[in-house]
N, C-alpha and C positions, 0 to 999 in steps of 0.2 A: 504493500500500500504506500511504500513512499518514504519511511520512517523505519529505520530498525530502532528507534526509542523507542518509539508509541506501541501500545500494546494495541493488537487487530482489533477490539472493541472501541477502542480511542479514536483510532485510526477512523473506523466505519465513522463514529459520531460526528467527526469532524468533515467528513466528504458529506454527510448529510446537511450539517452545517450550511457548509460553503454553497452547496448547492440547490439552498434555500425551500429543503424537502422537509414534510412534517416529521417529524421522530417519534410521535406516539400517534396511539389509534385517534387520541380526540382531536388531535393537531390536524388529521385530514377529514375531519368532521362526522366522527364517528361517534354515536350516541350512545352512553354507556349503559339503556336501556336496552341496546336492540344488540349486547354482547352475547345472551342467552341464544337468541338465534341463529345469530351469526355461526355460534358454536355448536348446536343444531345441523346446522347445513355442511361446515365446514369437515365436521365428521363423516360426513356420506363420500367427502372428496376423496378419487383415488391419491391425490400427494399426498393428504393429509394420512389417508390408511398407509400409505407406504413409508414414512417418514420413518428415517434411523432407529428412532427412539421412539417405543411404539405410544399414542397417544389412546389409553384403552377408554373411556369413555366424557361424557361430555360436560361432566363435571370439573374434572383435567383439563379441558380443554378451556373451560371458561376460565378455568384460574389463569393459564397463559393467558387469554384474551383479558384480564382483568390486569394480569401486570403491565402486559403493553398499552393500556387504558391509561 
């Protein structure tokens, strides 16, 4: 990413930064009423069922979607 300082987290935050992209879910105007759904829907996704690290149900799933909130 640019930097052997920065740590690749840093690093990401910082190209989001500059590139004047929102960094959390409510910054791209996501309503943190409609995370429940969100998390609903996203679970039927094939990436999301294939994802490294298995995400087993949609409880899980909301808690991600509530940290990136």
């Amino acid at each position: 990413m640019g930097s052997k300082e920065a740590a690749l987290d840093d690093a990401v935050a910082q190209l989001v930064s500059v590139l004047g992209l929102p960094a959390r879910l409510r910054d791209a105007g996501v309503r943190r009423d409609n995370l429940p759904h969100i998390a609903e829907v996203a679970l039927r996704d094939a990436w999301v069922q294939a994802n490294p690290r298995p995400i087993p149900d949609v409880q899980t799933l909301g808690a991600l979607l509530e940290c990136a909130w």
